[in-house]
C-alpha positions as CSV (number, residue, x, y, z in Angstrom):
1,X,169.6,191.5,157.7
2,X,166.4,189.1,157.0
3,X,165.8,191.1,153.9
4,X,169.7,190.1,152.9
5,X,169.4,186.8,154.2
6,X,166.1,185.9,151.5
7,X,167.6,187.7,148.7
8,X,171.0,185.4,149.2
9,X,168.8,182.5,149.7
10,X,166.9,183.1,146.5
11,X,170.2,184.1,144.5
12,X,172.2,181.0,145.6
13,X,168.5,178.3,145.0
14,X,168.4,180.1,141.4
15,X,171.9,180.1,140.4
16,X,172.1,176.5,141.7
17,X,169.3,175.1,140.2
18,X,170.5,177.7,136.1
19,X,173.7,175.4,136.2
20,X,172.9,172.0,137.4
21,X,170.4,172.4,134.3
22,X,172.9,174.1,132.1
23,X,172.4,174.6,128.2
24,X,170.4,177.5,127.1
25,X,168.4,178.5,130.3
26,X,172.2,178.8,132.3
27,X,173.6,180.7,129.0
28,X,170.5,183.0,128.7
29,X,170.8,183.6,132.7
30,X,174.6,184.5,132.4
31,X,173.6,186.4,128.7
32,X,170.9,188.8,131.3
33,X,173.6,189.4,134.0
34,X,176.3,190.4,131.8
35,X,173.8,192.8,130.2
36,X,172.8,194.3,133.9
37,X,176.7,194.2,135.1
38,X,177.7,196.2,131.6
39,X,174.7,198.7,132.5
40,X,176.1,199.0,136.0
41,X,179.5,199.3,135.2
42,X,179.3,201.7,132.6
43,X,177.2,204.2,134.8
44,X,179.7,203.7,137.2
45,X,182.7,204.6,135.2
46,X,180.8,207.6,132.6
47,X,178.2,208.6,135.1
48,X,175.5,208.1,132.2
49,X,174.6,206.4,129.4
50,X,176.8,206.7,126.4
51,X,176.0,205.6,123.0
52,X,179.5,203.6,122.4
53,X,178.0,201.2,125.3
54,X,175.8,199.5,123.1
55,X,178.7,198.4,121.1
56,X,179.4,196.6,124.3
57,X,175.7,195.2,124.6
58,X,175.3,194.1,121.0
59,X,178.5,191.8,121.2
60,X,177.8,190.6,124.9
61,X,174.6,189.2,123.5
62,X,176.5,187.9,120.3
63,X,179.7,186.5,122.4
64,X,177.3,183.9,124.5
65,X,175.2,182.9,121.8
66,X,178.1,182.3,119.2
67,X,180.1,180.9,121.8
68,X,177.5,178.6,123.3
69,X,176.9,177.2,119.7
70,X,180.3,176.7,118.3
71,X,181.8,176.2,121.5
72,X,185.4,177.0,120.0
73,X,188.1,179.1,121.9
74,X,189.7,180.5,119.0
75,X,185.6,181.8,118.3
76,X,186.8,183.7,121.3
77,X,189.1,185.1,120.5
78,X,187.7,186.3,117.1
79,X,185.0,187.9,118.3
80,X,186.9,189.4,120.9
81,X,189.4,190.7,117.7
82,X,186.2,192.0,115.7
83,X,184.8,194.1,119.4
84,X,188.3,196.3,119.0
85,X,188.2,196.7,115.3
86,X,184.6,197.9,115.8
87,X,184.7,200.2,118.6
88,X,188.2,201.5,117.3
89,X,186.2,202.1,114.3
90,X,183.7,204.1,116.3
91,X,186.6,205.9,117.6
92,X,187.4,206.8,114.0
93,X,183.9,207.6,112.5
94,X,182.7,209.9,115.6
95,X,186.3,212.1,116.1
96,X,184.7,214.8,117.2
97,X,182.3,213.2,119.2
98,X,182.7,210.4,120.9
99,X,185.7,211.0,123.5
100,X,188.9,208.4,124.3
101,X,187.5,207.5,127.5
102,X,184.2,206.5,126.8
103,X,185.9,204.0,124.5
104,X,188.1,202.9,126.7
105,X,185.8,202.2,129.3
106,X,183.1,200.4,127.0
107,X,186.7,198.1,125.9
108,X,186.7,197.3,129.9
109,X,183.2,196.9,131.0
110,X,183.5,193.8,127.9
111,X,186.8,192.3,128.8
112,X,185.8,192.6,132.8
113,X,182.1,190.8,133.1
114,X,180.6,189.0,129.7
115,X,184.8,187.9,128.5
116,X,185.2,186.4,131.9
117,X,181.6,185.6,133.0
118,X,181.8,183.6,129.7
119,X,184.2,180.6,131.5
120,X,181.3,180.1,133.5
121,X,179.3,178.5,130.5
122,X,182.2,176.9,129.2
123,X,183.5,174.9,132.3
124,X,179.5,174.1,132.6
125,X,179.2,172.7,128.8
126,X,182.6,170.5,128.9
127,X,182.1,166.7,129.0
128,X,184.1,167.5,132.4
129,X,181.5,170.3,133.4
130,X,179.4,168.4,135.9
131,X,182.4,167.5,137.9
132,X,184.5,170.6,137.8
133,X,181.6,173.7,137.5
134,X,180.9,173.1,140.9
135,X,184.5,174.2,142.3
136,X,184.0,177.6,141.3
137,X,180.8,178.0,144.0
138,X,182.9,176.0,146.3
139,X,185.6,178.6,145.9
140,X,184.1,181.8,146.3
141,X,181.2,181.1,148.6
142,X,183.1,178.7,151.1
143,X,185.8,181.7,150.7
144,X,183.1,184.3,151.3
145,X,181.8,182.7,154.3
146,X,184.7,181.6,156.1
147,X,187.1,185.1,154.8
148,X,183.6,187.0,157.2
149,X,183.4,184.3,159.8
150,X,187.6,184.5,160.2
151,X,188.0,188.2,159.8
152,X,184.6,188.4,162.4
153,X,186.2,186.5,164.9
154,X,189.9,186.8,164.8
155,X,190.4,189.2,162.3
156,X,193.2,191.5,163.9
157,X,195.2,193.0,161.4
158,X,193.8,195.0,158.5
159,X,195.9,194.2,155.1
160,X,197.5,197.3,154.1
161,X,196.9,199.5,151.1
162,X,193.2,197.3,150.4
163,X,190.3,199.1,148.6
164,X,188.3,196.6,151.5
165,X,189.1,198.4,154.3
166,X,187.5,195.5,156.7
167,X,189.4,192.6,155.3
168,X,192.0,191.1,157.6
169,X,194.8,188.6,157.0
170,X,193.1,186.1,159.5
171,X,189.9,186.5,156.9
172,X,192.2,186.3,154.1
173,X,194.1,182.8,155.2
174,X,190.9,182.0,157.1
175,X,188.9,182.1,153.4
176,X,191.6,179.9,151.6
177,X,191.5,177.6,154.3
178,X,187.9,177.2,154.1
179,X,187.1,176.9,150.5
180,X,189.6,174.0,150.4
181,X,188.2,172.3,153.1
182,X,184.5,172.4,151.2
183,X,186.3,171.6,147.7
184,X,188.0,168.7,149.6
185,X,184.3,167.7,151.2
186,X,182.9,168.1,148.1
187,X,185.7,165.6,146.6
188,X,185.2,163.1,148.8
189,X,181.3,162.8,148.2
190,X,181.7,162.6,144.5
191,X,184.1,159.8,144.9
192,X,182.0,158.1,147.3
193,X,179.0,158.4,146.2
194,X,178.8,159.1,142.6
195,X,180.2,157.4,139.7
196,X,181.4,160.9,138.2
197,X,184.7,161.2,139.8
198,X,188.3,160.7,138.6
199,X,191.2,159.4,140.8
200,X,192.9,161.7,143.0
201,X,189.8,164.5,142.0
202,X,189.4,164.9,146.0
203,X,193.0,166.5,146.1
204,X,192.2,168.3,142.3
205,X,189.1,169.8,144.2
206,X,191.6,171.0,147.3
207,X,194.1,172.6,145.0
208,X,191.8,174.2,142.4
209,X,189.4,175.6,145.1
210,X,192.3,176.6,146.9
211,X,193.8,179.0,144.0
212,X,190.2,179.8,143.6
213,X,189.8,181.5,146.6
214,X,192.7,183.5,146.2
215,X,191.2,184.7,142.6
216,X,187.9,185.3,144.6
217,X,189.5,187.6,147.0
218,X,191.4,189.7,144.5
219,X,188.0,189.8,142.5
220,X,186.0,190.9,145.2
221,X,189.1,193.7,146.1
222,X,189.2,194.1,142.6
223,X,185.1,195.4,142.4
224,X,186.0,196.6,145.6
225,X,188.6,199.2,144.1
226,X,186.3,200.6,141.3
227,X,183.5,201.7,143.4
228,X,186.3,203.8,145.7
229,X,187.8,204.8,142.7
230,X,184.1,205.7,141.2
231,X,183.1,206.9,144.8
232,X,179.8,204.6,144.9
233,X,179.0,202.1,147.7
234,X,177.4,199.3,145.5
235,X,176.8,199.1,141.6
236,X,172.9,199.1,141.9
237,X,170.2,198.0,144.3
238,X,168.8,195.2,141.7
239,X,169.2,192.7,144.8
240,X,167.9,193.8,148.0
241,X,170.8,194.2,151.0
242,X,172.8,192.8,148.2
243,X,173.9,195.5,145.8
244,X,173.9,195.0,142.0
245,X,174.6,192.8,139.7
246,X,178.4,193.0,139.7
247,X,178.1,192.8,143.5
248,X,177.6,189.8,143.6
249,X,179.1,188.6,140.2
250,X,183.2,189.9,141.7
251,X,184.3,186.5,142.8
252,X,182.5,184.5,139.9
253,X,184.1,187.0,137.6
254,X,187.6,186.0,138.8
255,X,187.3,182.4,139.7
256,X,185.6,181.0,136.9
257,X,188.2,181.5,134.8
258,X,191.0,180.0,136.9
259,X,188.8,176.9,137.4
260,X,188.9,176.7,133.6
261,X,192.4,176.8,133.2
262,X,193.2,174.1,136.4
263,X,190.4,171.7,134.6
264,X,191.9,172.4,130.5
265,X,195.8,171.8,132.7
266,X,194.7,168.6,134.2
267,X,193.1,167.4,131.3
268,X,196.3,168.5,129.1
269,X,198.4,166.5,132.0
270,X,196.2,163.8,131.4
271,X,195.0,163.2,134.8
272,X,191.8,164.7,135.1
């Protein structure tokens, strides 16, 4: 438990520290974990290492880099365009062998950690980013914390048909609950004592953490389901009493992209 507790410590000082900085050091930071989540998640689903999977590494490393420097969606979603061509092309050049799966899986171990890990950066490196980057931890550690603390102490009945066995409704509601209670905290002191804040931004910050921790839940159940479905208990041990690298990257995964979208609607609606 102290072993977990020091490791968490460390993980949350570091990751803090990577994207109030932001630029290169957060994109290099995000560049290495993608790289470590691909590793994982490819073992996971082929059991070894498969040559196809460095089709997946090369473009992780291109996808932040290009993206960091152009900073253009549709970049996005060309490189994401030229990654099929490519390892369809694979698919085409080794017939005999390099099987449909492996394929397949190097497609999803892409589209699942660096494609989404990628909003991360980009709500970060917005002219908006210092205000808005800061619901996504807000949202899946406040829903963390209070989804355990809930499900701990009231948590009486189990939702049905979950790859998370332990999770609770109490937990569930108890997580939403709470991460919009911190995004709403956090709202308030930016309005009151920063000079950073927009009107209304302490109800923004309710609603988008809110719908955050829902996204965090189904990405944690979501990493949750392909370890029963790849009969492993965590991706790796690269964190002690932590797991790997996807292990703790689930709710990020999930709820930096939504926080993206709420921030790019509110600017769109003009009130952000």
């Amino acid at each position: 438990m102290l072993k977990r507790a020091i490791t968490g410590a460390i993980i949350l000082v570091l990751v803090v520290s990577l994207v109030f900085i932001g630029g290169i050091p957060l994109v290099v930071f995000c560049t290495v974990a993608s790289l470590a989540g691909l590793k994982e998640l490819y073992t996971a689903l082929s059991g070894k290492h498969q040559n196809i999977h460095w089709v997946g590494y090369l473009f992780t490393v291109v996808y932040f880099a290009a993206l960091y420097v152009v900073g253009s969606v549709y970049l996005q979603l060309i490189l994401l365009t030229l990654f099929m061509l490519v390892v369809q092309s694979c698919l085409v050049v080794f017939f005999k062998k390099l099987p449909l799966k492996e394929c397949v899986g190097t497609v999803y171990g892409f589209l699942y950690i660096p494609f989404l890990l990628i909003f991360l950066v980009l709500v970060r490196e917005h002219e908006l980013g210092n205000r808005f980057v800061w619901l996504i931890f807000t949202s899946a550690f406040a829903c963390d914390t209070f989804a355990y603390l809930t499900g701990v102490t009231i948590g009486k009945h189990k939702l049905k048909n979950s790859p998370s066995p332990i999770k609770s409704v109490e937990g569930l509601f108890g997580g939403i609950f709470g991460a919009a209670l911190v995004g709403g905290l956090f709202g308030f002191f930016l309005s009151r004592f920063t000079d950073i804040a927009a009107t209304n931004f302490i109800l923004q910050a309710v609603i988008i953490s809110a719908i955050g921790a829902v996204s965090c839940i189904v990405g944690d159940m979501a990493a949750s389901a392909i370890k029963r479905n790849t009969g492993i208990k965590d991706f790796g041990s690269i964190f002690p009493g932590h797991g790997g690298a996807v292990d703790r990257l689930d709710s990020i995964l999930f709820t930096a992209p939504v926080v993206y979208m709420s921030m790019s609607l509110l600017i769109w609606l003009g009130v952000a």
